[in-house]
N, C-alpha and C positions, 0 to 999 in steps of 0.2 A: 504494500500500500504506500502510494505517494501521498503526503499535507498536500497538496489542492488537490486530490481527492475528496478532503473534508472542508473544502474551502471553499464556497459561493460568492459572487462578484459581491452579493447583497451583504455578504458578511466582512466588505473590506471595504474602510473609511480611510480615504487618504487624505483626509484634511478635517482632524480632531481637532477639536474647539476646546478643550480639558486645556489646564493650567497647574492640575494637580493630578499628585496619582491618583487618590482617590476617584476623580473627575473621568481617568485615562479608561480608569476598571468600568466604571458608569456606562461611556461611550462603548468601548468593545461590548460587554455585557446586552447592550440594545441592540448589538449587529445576532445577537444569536437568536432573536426574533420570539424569546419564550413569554409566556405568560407573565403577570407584574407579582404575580407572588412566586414564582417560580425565579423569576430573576431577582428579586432581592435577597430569595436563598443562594442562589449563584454570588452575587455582589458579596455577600456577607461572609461567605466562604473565601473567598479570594481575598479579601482585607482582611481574616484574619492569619490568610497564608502568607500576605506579606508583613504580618505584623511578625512573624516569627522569623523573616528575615526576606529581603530583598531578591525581586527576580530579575533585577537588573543587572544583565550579563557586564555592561561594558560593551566599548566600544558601539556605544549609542541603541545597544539595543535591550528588550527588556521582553522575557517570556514568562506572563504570568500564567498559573497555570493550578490546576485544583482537583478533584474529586466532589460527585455532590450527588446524591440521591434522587436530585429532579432532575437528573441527564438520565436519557435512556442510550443514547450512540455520545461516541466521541463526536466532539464540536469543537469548530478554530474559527477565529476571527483576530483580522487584520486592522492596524491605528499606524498614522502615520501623523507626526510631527514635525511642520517643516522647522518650527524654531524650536524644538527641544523638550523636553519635562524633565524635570527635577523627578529621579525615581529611586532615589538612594542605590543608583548602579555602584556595582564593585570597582569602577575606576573613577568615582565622583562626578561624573560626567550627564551632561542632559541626555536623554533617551530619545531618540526618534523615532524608529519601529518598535511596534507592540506586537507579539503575537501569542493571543489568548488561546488556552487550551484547558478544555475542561471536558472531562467524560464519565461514566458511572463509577462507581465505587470496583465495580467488579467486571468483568468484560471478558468473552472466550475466546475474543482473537485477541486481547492480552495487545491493544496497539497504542497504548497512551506515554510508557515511556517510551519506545524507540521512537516514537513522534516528536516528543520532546526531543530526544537524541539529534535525530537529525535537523529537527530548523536547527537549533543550536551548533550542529556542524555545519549548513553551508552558509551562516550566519557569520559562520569566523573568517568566509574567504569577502574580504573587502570589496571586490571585483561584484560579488551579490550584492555586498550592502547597500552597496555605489547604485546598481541598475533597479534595487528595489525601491532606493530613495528616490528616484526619478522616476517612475513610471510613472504618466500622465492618467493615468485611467483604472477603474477596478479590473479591467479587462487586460489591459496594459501587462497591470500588476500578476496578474492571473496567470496568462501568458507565459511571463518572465519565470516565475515561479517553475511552472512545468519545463521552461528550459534548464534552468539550473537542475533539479531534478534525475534529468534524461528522460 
């Protein structure tokens, strides 16, 4: 399984209005289209995952990511910040890509962390992070994604 396989155009905001992490988790959280009680158990999960420490890789990017009972399939959604958020990343640095990962507690194709694994690895080749932060479009964005991929 490839991440845009889990990934719809509709679930990727390239022009996040947040100023905060808080704000960051808010906006990605509304791209995954759930119900409003169902997403503030989402939201509320993820704040307190980053309360327990920071998914901010560095090098501008940040993979929040959680486990929650009112997911039934793994779900990704994409935030893009052209000036940055303060996300308490591990090199102090402001965040520009966001990419949210949340999926049931339990799963039989077991595909939540190598999901994680992998953005996180082609996340560290700058050449992606370069053509992610420029993609004009969710589609664009989309696109680019399955190229890097193969």
């Amino acid at each position: 399984m490839k991440v845009v396989d889990f990934l719809a155009e509709e679930s990727i905001n390239l022009d996040l209005q947040a100023t905060t992490k808080d704000e960051v988790l808010g906006e990605l959280v509304e791209r995954l289209e759930l119900d409003e009680k169902n997403a503030a158990v989402v939201l509320r999960m993820l704040k307190k995952r980053e309360h327990m420490g920071s998914t901010g890789m560095g090098r501008g990017v940040a993979i929040p990511h959680g486990r929650s009972l009112v997911i039934s399939r793994l779900m990704v959604a994409v935030g893009r910040s052209t000036g940055g958020i303060e996300f308490n990343a591990m090199d102090g640095k402001p965040v520009h890509l966001f990419f949210l990962i949340v999926a049931p507690p339990q799963e039989i194709s077991n595909i939540y962390l190598p999901t994680l694994g992998r953005i996180a690895q082609f996340l560290k080749d700058p050449e992606n992070r370069e053509a992610l932060q420029t993609a004009e479009s969710a589609s664009a964005f989309r696109e680019l994604m399955a190229r890097i991929e193969g």
